[in-house]
C-alpha positions as CSV (number, residue, x, y, z in Angstrom):
1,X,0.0,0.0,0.0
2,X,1.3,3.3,-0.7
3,X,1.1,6.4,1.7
4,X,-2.2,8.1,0.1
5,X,-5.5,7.8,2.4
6,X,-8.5,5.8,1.1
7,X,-10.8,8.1,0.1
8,X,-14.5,7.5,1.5
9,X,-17.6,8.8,-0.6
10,X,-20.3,9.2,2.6
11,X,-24.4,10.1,1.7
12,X,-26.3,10.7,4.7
13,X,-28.9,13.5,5.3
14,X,-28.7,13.8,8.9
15,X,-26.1,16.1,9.8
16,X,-25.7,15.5,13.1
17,X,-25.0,11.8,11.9
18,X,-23.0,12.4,9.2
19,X,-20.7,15.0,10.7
20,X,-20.1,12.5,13.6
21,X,-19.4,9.5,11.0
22,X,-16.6,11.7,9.1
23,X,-15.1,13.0,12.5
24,X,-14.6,9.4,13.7
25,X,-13.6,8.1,10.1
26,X,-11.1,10.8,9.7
27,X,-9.8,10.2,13.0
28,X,-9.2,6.6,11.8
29,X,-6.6,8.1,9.0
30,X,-9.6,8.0,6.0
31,X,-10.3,10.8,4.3
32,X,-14.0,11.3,3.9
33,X,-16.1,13.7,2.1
34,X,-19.8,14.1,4.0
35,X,-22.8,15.5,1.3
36,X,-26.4,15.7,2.6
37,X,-28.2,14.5,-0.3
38,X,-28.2,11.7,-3.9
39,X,-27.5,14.8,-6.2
40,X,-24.9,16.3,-4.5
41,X,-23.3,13.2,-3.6
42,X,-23.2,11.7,-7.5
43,X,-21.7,15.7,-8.6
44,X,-19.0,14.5,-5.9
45,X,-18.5,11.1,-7.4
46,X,-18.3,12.2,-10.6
47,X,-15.1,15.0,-9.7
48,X,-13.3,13.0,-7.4
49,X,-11.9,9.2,-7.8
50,X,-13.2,7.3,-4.1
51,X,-12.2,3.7,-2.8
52,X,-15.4,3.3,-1.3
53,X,-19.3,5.0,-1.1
54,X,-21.6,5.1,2.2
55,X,-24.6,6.1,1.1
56,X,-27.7,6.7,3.5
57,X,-30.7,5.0,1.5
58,X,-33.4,7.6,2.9
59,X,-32.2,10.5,1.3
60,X,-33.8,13.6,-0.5
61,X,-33.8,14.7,-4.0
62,X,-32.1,11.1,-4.8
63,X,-32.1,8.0,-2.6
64,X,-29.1,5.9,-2.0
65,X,-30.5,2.8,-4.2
66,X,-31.1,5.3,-7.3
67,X,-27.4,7.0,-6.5
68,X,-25.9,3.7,-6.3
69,X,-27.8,2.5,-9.6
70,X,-26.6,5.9,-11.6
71,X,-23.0,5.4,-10.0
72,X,-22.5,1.6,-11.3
73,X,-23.9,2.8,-14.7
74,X,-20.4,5.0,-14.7
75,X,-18.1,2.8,-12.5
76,X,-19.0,-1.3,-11.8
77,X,-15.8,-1.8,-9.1
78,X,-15.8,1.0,-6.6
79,X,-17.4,-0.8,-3.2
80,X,-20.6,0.6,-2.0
81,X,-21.9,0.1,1.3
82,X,-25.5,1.0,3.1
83,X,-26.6,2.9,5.7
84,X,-30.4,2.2,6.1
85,X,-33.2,2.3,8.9
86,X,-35.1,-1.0,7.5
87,X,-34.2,-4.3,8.6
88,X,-36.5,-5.7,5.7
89,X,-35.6,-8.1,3.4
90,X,-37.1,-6.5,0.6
91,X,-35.0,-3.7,0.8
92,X,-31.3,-5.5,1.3
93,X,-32.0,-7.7,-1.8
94,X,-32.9,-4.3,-3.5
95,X,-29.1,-3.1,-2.6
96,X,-27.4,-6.3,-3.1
97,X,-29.4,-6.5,-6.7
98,X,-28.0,-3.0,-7.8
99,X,-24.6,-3.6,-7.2
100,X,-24.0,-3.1,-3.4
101,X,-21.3,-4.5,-1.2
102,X,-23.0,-4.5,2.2
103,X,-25.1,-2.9,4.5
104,X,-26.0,-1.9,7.9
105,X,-29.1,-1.2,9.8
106,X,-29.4,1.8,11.8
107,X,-29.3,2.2,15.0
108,X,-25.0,0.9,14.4
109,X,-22.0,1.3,16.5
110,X,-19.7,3.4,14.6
111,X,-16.9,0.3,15.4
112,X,-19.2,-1.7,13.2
113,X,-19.5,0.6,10.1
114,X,-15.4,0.5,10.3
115,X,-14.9,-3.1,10.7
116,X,-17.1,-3.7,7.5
117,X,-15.7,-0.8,5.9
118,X,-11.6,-2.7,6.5
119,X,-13.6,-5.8,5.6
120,X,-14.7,-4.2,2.2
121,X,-10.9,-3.2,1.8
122,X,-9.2,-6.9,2.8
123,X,-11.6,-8.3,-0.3
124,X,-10.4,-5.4,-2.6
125,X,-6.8,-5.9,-1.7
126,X,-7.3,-10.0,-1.8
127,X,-8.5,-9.9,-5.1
128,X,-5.6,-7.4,-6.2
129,X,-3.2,-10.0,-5.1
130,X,-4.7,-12.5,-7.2
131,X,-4.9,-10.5,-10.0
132,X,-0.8,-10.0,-10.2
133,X,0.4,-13.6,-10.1
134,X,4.4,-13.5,-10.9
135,X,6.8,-10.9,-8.9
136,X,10.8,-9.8,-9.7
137,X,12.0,-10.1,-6.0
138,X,16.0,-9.3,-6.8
139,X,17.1,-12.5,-8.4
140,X,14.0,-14.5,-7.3
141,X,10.8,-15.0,-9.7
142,X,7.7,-15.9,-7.1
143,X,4.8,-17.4,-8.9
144,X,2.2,-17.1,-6.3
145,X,-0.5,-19.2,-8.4
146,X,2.0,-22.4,-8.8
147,X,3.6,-21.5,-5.1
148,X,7.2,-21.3,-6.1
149,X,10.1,-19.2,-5.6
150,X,12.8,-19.4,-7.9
151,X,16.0,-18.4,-8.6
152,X,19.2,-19.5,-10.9
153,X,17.0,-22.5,-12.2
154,X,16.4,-23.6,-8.2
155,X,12.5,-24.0,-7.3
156,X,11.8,-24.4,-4.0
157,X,7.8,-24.9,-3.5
158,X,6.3,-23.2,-0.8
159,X,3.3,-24.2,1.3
160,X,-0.1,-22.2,1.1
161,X,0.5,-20.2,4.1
162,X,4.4,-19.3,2.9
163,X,2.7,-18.2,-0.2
164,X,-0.3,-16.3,1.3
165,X,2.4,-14.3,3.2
166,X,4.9,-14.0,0.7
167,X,2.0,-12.4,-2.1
168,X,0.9,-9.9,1.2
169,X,4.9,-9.0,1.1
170,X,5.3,-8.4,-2.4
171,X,1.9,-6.7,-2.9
172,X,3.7,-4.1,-0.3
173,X,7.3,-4.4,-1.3
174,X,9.3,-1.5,0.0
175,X,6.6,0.0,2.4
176,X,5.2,-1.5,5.7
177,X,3.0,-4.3,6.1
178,X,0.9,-4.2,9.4
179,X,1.0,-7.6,11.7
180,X,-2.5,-7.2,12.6
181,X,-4.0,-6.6,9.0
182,X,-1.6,-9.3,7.5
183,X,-3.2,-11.6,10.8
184,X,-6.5,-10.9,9.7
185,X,-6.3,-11.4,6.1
186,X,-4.0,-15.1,6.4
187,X,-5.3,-16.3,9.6
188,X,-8.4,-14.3,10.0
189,X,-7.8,-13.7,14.0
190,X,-4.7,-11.7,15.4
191,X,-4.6,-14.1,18.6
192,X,-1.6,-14.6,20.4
193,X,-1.0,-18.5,18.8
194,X,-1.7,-16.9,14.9
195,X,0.8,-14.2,16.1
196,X,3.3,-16.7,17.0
197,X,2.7,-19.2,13.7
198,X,3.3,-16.0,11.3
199,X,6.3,-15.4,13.4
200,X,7.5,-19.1,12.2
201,X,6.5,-18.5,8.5
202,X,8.5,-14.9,8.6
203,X,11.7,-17.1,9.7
204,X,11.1,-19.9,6.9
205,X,10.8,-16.7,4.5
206,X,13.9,-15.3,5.5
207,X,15.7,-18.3,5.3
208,X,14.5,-18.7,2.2
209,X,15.3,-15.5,0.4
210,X,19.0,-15.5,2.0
211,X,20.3,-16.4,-1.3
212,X,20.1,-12.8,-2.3
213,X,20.9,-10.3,-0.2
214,X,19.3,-7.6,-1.8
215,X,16.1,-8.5,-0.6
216,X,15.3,-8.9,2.9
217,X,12.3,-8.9,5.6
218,X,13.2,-6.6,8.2
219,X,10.8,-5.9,11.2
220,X,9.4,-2.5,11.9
221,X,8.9,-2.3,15.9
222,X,5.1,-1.4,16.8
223,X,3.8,-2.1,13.3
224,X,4.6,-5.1,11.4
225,X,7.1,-6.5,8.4
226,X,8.6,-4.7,5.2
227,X,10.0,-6.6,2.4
228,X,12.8,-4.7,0.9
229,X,13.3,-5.9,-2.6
230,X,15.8,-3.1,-5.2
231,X,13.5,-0.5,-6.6
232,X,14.2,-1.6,-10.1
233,X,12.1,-4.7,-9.7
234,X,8.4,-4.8,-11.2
């Protein structure tokens, strides 16, 4: 990941809401734009490039369904999630059938809302990975599809969780990776034993990729893991 915030799209019509949804999203390091209504929220869209929409469904002059129906019509990837007041099932097939990601039923905690948001992310991010399956490490090729790691004509295979880690690594190469997000995405808890176990598969990496000393997995105190690979690599 590089050092530029996500960028959060949020619709809601109650202010007092809204302002205290961008205040507490901003505070976790997102930058979010708040607009009160469907129209002013799709002029937004359409000037700025967002990683993922909130949209209130209840809204004046355009409801969130409608917005999110006119916003796939320009843009079928960005996520969009749902703030609404129903709990009916009706309504949540309505979103999911026009191209939302999730929702969540008012009254919410605001620790809920950011959970699904970071959930919303881990997929994006997950299917990114996929998407790139060989990476230059130095000397070392790394097909994360066949789960190999090569290098002068020597394959070693890796196991899934090697790989899992290893693609995470590369997909960051050169910046940090954080121990809890990696935790969540591999192992899907950050418990102490999970902790421990990606400690193990760290070491195996790093004995691993001692063959080129170019490229290393250093430990960043507080934070996590950065895979330092020569900025010339793709």
């Amino acid at each position: 990941m590089n050092d530029e915030k996500v960028k959060i799209l949020l619709c809601e019509d109650d202010e007092n809401l809204g302002m205290l949804l961008r205040e507490y999203l901003q505070a976790k390091s997102y930058d979010t734009d708040l607009l009160p209504d469907g129209d002013a929220g799709y002029k937004a869209f359409m000037k700025t490039n967002y990683d993922v929409c909130v949209f209130d469904v209840m809204m004046p002059k355009k409801d969130g369904f409608t917005l999110a129906q006119e916003i796939r019509a320009v843009n079928t990837e960005v996520p969009i999630l749902f703030l609404t007041a129903k709990n009916l099932k009706e309504d949540i097939i309505e979103g999911f059938k026009i191209g939302g990601d999730d929702y969540i039923t008012k009254p919410f905690s605001m620790e809920e809302l950011l959970f699904r948001i970071e959930a919303i992310l881990r997929r994006i991010k997950s299917k990114k990975m996929k998407e790139k399956v060989v990476y230059k490490l130095g000397n070392f090729t790394f097909d994360s599809q066949k789960q190999q790691l090569i290098i002068n004509s020597k394959t070693t295979k890796l196991t899934t969780k090697e790989s899992e880690l290893l693609s995470l690594l590369c997909a960051n190469a050169n910046d940090i990776l954080e121990r809890n997000y990696t935790l969540k995405t591999i192992w899907i808890d950050d418990n102490y034993f999970n902790a421990r176990s990606m400690d193990v598969y760290i070491t195996k990496l790093r004995k691993l990729l001692k063959e080129d000393e170019t490229v290393q997995i250093i430990n960043i105190h507080g934070k996590g893991y950065k895979l330092i690979v020569p900025e010339t690599a793709e």
